[in-house]
C-alpha positions as CSV (number, residue, x, y, z in Angstrom):
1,X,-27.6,-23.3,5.4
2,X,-25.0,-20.5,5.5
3,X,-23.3,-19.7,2.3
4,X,-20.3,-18.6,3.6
5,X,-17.9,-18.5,6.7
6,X,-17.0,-15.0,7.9
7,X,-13.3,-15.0,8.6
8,X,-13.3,-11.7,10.2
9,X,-15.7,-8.8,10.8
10,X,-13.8,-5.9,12.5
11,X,-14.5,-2.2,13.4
12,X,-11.9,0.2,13.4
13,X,-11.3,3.9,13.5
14,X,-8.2,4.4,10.8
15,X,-6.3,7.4,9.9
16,X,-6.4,8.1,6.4
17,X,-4.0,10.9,4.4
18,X,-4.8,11.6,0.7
19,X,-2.3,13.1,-1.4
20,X,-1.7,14.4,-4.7
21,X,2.0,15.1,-6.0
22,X,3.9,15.2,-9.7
23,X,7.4,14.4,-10.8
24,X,9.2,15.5,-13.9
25,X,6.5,13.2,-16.0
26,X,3.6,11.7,-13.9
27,X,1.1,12.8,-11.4
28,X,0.4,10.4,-8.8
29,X,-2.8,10.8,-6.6
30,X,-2.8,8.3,-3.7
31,X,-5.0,7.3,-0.5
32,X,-3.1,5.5,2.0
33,X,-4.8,4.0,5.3
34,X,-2.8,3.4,8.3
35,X,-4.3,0.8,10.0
36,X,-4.1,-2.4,12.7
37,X,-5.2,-4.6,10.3
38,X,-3.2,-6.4,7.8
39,X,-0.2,-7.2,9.4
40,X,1.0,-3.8,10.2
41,X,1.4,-3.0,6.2
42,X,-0.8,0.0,5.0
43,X,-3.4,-0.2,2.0
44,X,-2.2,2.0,-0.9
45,X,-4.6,3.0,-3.4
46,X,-4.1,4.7,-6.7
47,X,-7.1,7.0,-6.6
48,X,-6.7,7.3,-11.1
49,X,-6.6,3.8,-11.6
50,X,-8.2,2.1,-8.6
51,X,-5.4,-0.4,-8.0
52,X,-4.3,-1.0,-4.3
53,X,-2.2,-2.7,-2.5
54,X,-0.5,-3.8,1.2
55,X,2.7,-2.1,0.7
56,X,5.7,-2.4,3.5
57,X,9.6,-0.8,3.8
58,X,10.7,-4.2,2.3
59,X,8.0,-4.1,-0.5
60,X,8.8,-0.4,-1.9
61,X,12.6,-1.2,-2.6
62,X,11.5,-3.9,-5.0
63,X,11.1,-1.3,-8.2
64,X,9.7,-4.0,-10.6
65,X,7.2,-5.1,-8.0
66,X,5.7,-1.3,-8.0
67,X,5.8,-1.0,-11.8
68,X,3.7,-4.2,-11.4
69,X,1.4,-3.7,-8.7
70,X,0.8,0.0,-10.4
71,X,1.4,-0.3,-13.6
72,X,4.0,1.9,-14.4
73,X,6.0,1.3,-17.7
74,X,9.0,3.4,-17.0
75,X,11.8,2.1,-14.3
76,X,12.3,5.7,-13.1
77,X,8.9,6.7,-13.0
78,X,8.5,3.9,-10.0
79,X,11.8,4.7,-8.9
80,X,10.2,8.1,-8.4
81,X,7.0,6.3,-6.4
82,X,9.4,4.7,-4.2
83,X,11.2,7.3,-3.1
84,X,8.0,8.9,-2.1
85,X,6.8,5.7,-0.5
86,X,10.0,5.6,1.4
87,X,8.7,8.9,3.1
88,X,5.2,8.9,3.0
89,X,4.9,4.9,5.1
90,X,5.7,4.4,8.4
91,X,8.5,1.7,9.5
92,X,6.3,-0.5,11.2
93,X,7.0,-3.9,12.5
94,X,5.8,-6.5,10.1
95,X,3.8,-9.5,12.3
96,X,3.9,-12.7,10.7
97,X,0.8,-13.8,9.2
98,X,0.5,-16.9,11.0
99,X,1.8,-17.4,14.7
100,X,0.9,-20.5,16.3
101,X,1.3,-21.3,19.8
């Protein structure tokens, strides 16, 4: 008896980019991985706290979503992140999650 169904197994040769950077008050050290997987969005990890997520053009203008997903206590410290995101992800295409035929 299987315990499990495997949704996907997949294989893939990604480009990743680290980077460290300050602002006035914080230091941010990230790892972001570019990849076909996910709908297009790229995986964001904070490499001091560990917390990641998929992160999109549409997702980094939200600034209370970042303090969330990272969190950041001070509005303009994640106004700060966003500005970087804005530069640092690509404009990709978001594909639906779900297309049926």
């Amino acid at each position: 008896m299987e315990l499990f169904d495997k949704l996907y197994d997949e294989h893939e040769k990604v480009k990743v980019r680290f980077i460290g950077f300050t602002t006035e008050h914080t230091r941010y050290d990230f790892g972001i991985i570019y990849t076909n997987m996910f709908f297009g969005k790229p995986l964001v990890i904070c490499m001091q706290t560990g917390r990641s997520s998929l992160l999109d053009p549409n997702d980094i203008e939200d600034i209370e979503t970042l303090q969330t997903l990272f969190h950041i206590k001070e509005w303009q410290q994640a106004a700060d992140l966003a500005d970087f995101f804005k530069t640092a992800l690509p404009e990709l295409p978001f594909v639906t999650e779900y297309e049926y035929d």
